[in-house]
N, C-alpha and C positions, 0 to 999 in steps of 0.2 A: 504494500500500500504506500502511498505517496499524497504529499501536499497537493492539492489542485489551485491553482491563481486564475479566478475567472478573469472573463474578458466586458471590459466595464466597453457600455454604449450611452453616449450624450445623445438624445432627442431631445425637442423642445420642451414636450409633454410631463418629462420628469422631474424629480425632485433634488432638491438641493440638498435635503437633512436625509433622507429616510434610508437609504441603500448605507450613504455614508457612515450613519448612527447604529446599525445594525452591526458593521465591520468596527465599531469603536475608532473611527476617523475623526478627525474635526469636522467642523461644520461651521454655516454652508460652503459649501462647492462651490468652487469657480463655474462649474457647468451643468445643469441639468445631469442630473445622473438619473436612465430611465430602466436602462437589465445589466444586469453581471447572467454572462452567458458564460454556462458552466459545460460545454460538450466539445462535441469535435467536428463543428461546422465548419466547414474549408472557408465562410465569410469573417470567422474569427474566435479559433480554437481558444483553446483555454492551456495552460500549462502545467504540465504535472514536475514538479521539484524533486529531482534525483541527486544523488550523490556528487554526479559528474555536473549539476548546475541546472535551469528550465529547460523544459523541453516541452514543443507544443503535443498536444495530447493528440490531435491528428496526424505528425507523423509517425509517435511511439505507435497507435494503433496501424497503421496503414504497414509499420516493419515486419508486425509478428502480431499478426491478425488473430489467429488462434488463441495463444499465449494470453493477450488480454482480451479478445472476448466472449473466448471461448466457441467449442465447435457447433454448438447448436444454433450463437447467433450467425456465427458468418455462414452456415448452411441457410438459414433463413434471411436473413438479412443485407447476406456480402460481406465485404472487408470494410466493413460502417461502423461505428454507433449507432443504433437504429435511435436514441432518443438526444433533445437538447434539453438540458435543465435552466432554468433562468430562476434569477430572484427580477421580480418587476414593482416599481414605483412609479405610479400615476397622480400625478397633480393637477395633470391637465388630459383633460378626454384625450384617448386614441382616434385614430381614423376610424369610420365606419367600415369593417370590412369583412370577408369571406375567405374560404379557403379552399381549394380544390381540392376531388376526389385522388384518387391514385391516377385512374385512367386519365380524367381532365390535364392533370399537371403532365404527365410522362407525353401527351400529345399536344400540349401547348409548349412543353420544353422545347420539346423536336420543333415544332414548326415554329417559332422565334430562333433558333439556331438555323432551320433551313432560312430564313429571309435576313442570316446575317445582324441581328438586332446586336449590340454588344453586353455582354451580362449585368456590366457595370451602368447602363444606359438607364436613364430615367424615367424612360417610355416603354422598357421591360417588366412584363408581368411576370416572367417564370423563370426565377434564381438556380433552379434545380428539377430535377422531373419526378419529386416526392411529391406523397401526398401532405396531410398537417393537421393530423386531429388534437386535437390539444385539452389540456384540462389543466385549470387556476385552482390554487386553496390560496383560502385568504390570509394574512397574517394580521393584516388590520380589518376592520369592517371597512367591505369593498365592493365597489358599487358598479354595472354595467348594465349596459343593453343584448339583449341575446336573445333571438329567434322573433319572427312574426306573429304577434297575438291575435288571437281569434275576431276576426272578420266582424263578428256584432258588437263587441265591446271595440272595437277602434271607433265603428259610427258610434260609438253611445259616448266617444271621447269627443270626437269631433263637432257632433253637435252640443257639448258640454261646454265648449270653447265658445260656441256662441258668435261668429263672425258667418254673416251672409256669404263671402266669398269663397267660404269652403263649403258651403251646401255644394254644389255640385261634384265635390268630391268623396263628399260623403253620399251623395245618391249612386256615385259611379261602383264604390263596392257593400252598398246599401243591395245595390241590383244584384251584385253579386258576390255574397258573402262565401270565397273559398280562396283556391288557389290561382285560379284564375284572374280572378277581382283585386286580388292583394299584388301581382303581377304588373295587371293594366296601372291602379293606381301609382305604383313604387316607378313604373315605368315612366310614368306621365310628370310625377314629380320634377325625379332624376333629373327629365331632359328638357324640364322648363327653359323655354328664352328668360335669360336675363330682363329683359325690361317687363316680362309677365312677375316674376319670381321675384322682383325687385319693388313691386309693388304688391304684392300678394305675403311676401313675410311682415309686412312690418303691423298688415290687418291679423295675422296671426296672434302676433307677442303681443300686443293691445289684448288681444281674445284670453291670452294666458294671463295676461295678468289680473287684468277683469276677475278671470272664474277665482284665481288665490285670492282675490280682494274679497269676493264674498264667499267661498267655502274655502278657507286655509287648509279645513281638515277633508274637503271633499274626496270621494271615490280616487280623482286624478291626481291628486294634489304632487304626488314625485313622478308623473310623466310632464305632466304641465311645466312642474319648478327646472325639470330636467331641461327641457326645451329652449325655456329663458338662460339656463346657464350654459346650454351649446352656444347660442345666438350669441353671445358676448364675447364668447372665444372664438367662434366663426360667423361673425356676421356674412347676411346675404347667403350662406351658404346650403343647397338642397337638401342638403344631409339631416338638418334641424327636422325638417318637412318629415322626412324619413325617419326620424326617433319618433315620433309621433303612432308610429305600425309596430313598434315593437317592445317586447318584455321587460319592464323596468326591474334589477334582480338586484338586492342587496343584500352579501353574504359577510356571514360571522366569523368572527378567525376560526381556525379550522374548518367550513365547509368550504364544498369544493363546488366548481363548475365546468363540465366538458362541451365540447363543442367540437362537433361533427362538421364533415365536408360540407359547404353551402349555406352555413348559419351565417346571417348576418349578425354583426356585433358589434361592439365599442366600448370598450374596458374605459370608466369614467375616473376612477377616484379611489385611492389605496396602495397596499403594497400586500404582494402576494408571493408566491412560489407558483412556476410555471413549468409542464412540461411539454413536451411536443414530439412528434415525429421529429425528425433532422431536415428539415428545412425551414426554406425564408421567402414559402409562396405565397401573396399577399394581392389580393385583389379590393381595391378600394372603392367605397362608395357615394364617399364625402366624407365631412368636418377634416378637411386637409387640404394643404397646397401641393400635394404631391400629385402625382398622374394620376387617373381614374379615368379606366376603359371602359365605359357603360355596356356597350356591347358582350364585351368579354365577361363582366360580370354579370349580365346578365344570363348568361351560358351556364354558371356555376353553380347561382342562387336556388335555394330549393324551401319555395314560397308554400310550402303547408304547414299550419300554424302548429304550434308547438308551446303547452305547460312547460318551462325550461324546470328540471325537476333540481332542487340545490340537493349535491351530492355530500353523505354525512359517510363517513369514515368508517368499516366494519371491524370490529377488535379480533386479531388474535388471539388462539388459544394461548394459554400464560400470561396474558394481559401484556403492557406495555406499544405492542403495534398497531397501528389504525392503516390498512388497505383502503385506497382508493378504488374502488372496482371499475372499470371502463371498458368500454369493446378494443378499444386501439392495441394491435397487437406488439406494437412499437416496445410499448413503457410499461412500467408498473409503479406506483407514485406510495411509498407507506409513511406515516408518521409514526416517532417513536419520543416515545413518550416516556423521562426517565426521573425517578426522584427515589433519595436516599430512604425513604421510609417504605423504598419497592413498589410498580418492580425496581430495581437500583440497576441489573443487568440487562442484555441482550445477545443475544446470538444470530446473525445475520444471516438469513437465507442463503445458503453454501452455493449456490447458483450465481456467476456472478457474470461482467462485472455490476461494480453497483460506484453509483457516484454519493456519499454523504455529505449534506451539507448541514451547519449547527448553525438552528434560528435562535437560542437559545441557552444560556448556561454552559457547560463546559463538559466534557466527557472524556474518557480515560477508552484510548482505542488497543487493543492486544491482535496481532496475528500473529499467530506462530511465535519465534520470537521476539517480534519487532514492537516496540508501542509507542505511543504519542497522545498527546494531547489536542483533541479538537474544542476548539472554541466557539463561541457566536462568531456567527461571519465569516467561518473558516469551512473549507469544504477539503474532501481529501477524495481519491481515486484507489479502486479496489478492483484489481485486474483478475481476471476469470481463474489463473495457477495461482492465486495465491490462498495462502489457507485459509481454514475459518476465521472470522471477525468474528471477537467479542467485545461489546460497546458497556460499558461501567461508569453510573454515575458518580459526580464529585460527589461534593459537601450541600450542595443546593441543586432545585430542578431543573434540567434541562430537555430541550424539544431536539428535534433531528429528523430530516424528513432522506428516505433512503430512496432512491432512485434505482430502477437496474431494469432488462431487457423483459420483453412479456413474453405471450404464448403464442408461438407462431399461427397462425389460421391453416389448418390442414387443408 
């Protein structure tokens, strides 16, 4: 086992104290600090600390494939990491966006490589030919938008809002309340003229603000207040329009949320632990200045409404670990959960590898002969030959979220 040094990313959207504060840094940041990516993404590996000095973790894997990740993943997976770990801090909304299926991404790779796009390119939707199912646990109370909400309750929002100029938007999936209707409208949004959409938001935020003036506590009151707080951060922008069709979700520390090919979404507000397939496919919708291929997202999108279900943690026999459970055959995401009054110990699923990162308090790591000390903020790398992990509380409690490969799909 080895120290891992994630790979820190400045976007706008991030925070200045929170990733920082977690790793025991000062604070604030000279920069928006938004993920410390903890894998072996070829956009920006992470480092494993050996004897002989860093070494990025993409090419220790990519030397002796087996060795660290053992035979069952690279039979299923390749000479990969099939997962990226990230810690994420949001202070400011993410883009609205989606993510391709397997097949989508592998035939959108190819055909932006056949027309020469450059990877680096701006106007490049497909970084790699993965797919990206992904799933968030919260570490603070964390707040986002995820999947399209049932067709009758969007009109009960919309005319809730109370502005004449979205009646006929609300008649358009009033007519037809499914997947179809949520399509046309999302579609109609999106690809408003400016000078229509330039005058059509600002009768909107009048509308929201109205309805909190007289119901604070109303039915909509956190899709409405949500809407006023995109608007501020992206003025003008269609994307607002489009928070308005979908699931306002706000998760506790420790619950979790997955998301499947083709959800729409937009991580608002928090800091979480993220895992993923191994890519960096990203199809946007809005609240951004970045490209956004409507066409192409709309290819992706997979407009049938959906109870986004918040995902609660299943415990281990012998208590201490909480299982994420998820379809993604990629990952397997557990918390572990350690205090001196027990359980105090663990034993880590001999199946490896597994990446640990500590949200939390301090632990005392054992393999074989080797041990170490993991801290808050510190993650370390746990190669497929090496022998069992056993994780031992200090003097006080600590959290530990354990990462490692899932079940192949036969």
């Amino acid at each position: 086992m080895h120290r891992l040094e994630g790979a820190l990313r400045s976007y706008a959207w991030g925070s200045r104290t929170a990733i920082a504060q977690l790793r025991g840094l000062p604070v604030p940041t000279a920069h928006p600090e938004a993920e410390l990516w903890l894998g072996a993404h070829p956009g920006d590996p992470a480092r494993v600390i050996t004897d002989e000095g860093p070494r990025s973790l993409l090419d220790l894997v990519h030397s002796e494939p087996e060795r660290q990740l053992g035979k069952r993943s690279v039979e299923a997976f390749g000479e990969r990491l099939p997962f990226l770990l990230k810690l994420l801090a949001s202070e400011e909304p993410l883009s609205l966006q989606a993510h391709p299926s397997a097949e989508q991404a592998w035939e959108g790779f190819a055909r932006e490589n056949e027309v020469g796009i450059p990877l680096e390119s701006s106007v490049r939707n497909y970084k790699d030919a993965s797919h990206k199912p992904e799933l968030v646990v919260a570490l603070s109370r964390f707040h986002a938008l995820a999947g399209f909400r049932d067709p009758q309750r969007t009109v009960k929002l919309l005319e809730a809002i109370a502005v004449p100029e979205l009646q006929p938007y609300a008649g358009l999936i009033a007519g037809q309340p499914d997947s179809d209707g949520l399509r046309a409208l999302f579609t109609t949004w999106i690809t408003l003229p400016q000078p229509v959409l330039g005058a059509l938001m600002p009768r909107v935020l009048d509308g929201c603000v109205d309805y909190l003036s007289n119901t604070r506590d109303g039915e909509f009151a956190a899709e409405v207040r949500t809407a006023l707080e995109l608007s501020e951060v992206y003025p003008g922008d269609a994307g607002v329009l489009a928070a308005l069709l979908l699931n306002r979700v706000t998760l506790e520390p420790g619950q979790g949320l997955y998301l499947d090919a083709g959800n729409l979404h937009a991580y608002l507000h928090g800091m979480a632990v993220e895992i993923m397939a191994n890519s960096d496919n990203v199809l946007r919708g809005g609240l951004t200045p970045k490209h956004v291929d409507v066409p192409e997202l709309l290819r992706v999108l997979d407009f049938d409404t959906v109870d986004i279900p918040i995902l609660e943690a299943q415990v281990r026999p012998g208590g201490g670990e909480f299982v994420y459970s998820t379809p993604a055959p990629e990952f397997v995401l557990a918390r572990i959960d350690l205090s001196p009054d027990g359980p105090a110990e663990h034993r880590l699923d001999s199946e490896g590898p597994h990446i640990l990162l500590c949200t939390s308090g301090s632990v005392e790591l054992r393999c074989g002969t080797d041990g170490l000390e993991l801290s808050q903020g510190n993650a370390v790398w746990i190669a497929a030959e090496d022998p069992e992990v056993v994780v031992t509380a200090g003097t006080e409690c600590a959290q530990l979220f354990s990462a490692r490969v899932g079940s192949p799909i036969a």
